[in-house]
N, CA and C atoms as a LAMMPS dump frame, in Angstrom:
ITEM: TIMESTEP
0
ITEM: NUMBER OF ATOMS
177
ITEM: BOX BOUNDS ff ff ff
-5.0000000000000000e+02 5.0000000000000000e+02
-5.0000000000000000e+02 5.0000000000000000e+02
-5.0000000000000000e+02 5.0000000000000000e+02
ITEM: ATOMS id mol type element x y z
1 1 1 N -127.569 209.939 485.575
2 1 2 C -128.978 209.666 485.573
3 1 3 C -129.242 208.458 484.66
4 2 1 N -130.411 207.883 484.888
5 2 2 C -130.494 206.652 484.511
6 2 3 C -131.981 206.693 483.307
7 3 1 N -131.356 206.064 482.112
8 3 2 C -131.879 206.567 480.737
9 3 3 C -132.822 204.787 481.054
10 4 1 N -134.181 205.431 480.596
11 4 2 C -135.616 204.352 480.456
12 4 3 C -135.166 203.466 479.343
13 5 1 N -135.644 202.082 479.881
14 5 2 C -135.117 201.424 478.814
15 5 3 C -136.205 201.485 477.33
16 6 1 N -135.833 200.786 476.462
17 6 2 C -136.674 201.253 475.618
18 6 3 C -137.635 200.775 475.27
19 7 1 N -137.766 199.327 476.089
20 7 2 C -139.009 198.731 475.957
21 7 3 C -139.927 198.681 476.54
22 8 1 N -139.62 199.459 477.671
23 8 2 C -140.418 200.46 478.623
24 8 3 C -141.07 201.115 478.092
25 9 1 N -140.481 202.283 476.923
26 9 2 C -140.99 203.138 476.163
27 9 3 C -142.123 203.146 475.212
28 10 1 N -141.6 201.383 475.188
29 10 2 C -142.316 200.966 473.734
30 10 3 C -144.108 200.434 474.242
31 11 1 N -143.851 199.559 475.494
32 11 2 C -144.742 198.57 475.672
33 11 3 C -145.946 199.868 477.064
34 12 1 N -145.436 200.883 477.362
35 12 2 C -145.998 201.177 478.624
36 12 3 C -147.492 201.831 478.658
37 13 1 N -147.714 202.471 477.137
38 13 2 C -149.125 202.571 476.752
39 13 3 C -150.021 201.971 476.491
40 14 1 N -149.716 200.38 476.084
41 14 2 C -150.481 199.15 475.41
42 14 3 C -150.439 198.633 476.929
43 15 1 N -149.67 198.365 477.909
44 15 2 C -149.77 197.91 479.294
45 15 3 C -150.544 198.552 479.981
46 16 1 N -150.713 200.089 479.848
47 16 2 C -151.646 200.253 480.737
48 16 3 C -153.6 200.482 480.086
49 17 1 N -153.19 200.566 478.711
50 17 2 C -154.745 200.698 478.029
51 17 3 C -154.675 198.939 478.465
52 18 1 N -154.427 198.295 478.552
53 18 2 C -154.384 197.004 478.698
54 18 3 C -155.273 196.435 479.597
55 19 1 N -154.542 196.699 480.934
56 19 2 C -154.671 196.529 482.27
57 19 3 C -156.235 197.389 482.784
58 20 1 N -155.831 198.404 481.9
59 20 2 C -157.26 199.33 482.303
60 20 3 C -158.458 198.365 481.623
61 21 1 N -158.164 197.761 480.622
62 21 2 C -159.401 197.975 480.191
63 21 3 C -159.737 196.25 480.732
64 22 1 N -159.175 195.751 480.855
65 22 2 C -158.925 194.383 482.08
66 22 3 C -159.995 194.369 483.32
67 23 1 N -159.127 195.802 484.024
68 23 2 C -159.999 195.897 485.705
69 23 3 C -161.474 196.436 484.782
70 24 1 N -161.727 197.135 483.843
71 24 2 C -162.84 197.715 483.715
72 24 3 C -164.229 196.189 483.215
73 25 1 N -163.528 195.284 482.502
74 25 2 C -164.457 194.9 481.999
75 25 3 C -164.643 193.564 483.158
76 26 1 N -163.72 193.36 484.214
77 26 2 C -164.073 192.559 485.536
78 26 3 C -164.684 193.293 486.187
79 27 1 N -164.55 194.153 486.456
80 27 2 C -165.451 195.211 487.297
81 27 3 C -167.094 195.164 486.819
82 28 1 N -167.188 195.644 485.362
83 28 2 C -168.242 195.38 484.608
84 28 3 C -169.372 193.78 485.198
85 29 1 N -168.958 193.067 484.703
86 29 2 C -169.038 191.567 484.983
87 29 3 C -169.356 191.367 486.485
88 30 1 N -168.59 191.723 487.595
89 30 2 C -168.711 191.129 489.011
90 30 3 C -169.347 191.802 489.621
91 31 1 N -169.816 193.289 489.256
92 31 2 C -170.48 194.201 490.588
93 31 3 C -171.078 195.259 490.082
94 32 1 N -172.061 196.072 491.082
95 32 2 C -172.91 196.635 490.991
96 32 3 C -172.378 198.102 491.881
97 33 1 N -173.282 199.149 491.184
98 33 2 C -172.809 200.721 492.33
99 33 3 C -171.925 200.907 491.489
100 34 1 N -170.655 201.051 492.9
101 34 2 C -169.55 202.025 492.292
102 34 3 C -168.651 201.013 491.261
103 35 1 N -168.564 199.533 491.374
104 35 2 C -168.197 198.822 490.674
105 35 3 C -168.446 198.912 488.544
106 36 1 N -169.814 199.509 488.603
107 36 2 C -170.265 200.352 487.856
108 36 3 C -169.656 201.695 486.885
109 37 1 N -169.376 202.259 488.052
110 37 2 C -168.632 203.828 487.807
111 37 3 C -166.865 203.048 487.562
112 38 1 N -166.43 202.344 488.329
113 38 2 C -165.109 201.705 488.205
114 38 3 C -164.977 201.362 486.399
115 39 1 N -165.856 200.561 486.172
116 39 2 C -165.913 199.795 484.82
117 39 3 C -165.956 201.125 483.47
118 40 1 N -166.624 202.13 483.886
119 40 2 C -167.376 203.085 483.15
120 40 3 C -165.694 203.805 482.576
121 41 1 N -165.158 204.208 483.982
122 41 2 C -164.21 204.88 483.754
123 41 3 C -163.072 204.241 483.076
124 42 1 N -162.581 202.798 483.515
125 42 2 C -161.584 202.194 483.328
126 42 3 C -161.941 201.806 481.652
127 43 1 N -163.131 201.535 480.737
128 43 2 C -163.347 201.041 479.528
129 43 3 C -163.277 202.376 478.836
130 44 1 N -163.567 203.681 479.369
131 44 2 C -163.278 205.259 478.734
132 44 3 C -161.828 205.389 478.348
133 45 1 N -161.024 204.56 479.108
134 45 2 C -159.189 204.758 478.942
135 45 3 C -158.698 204.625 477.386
136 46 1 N -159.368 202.951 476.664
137 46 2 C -158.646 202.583 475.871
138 46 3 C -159.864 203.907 474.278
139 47 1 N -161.043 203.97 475.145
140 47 2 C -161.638 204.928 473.595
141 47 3 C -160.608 206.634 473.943
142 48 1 N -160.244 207.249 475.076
143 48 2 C -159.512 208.269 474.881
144 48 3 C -158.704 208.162 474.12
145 49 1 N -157.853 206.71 474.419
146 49 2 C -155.951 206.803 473.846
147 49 3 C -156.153 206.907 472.16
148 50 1 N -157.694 206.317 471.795
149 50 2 C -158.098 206.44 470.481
150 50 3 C -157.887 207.939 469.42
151 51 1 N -159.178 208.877 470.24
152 51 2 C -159.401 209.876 470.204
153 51 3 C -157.799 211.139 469.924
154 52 1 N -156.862 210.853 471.305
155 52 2 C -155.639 211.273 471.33
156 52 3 C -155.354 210.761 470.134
157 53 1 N -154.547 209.495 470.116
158 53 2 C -154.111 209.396 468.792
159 53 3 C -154.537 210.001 467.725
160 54 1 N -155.895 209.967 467.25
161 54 2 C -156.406 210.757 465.925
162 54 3 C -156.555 211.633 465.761
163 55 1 N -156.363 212.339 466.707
164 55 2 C -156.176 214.058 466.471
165 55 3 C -154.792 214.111 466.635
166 56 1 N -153.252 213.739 467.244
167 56 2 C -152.494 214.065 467.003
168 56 3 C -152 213.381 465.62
169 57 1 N -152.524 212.794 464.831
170 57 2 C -152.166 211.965 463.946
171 57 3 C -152.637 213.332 462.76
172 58 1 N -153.804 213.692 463.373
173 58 2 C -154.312 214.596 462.017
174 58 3 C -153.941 215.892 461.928
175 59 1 N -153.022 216.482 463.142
176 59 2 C -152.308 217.725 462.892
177 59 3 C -150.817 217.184 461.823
């Protein structure tokens, strides 16, 4: 079996709070409706990974 490399490991949470928060704030910017709900959800990604972190930080 084939072992993840490790910079995979390292970089794959900052890539995707990244990317999320990327499509969210173009989304934001270009459109209206569900473009709206798109932005809403995708800018919620990088305040969760926050939240996660500080509570597993504080157990």
């Amino acid at each position: 079996m084939r072992r993840r490399s490790p910079l995979m490991r390292i970089f794959a949470a900052p890539l995707v709070i990244g990317v999320a928060s990327a499509v969210g704030l173009v989304a934001a910017l270009t459109g209206d409706g569900v473009a709206d709900w798109v932005s809403w959800v995708a800018l919620t990604v990088p305040l969760a990974a926050v939240i996660w972190a500080r509570a597993r930080r504080a157990r």
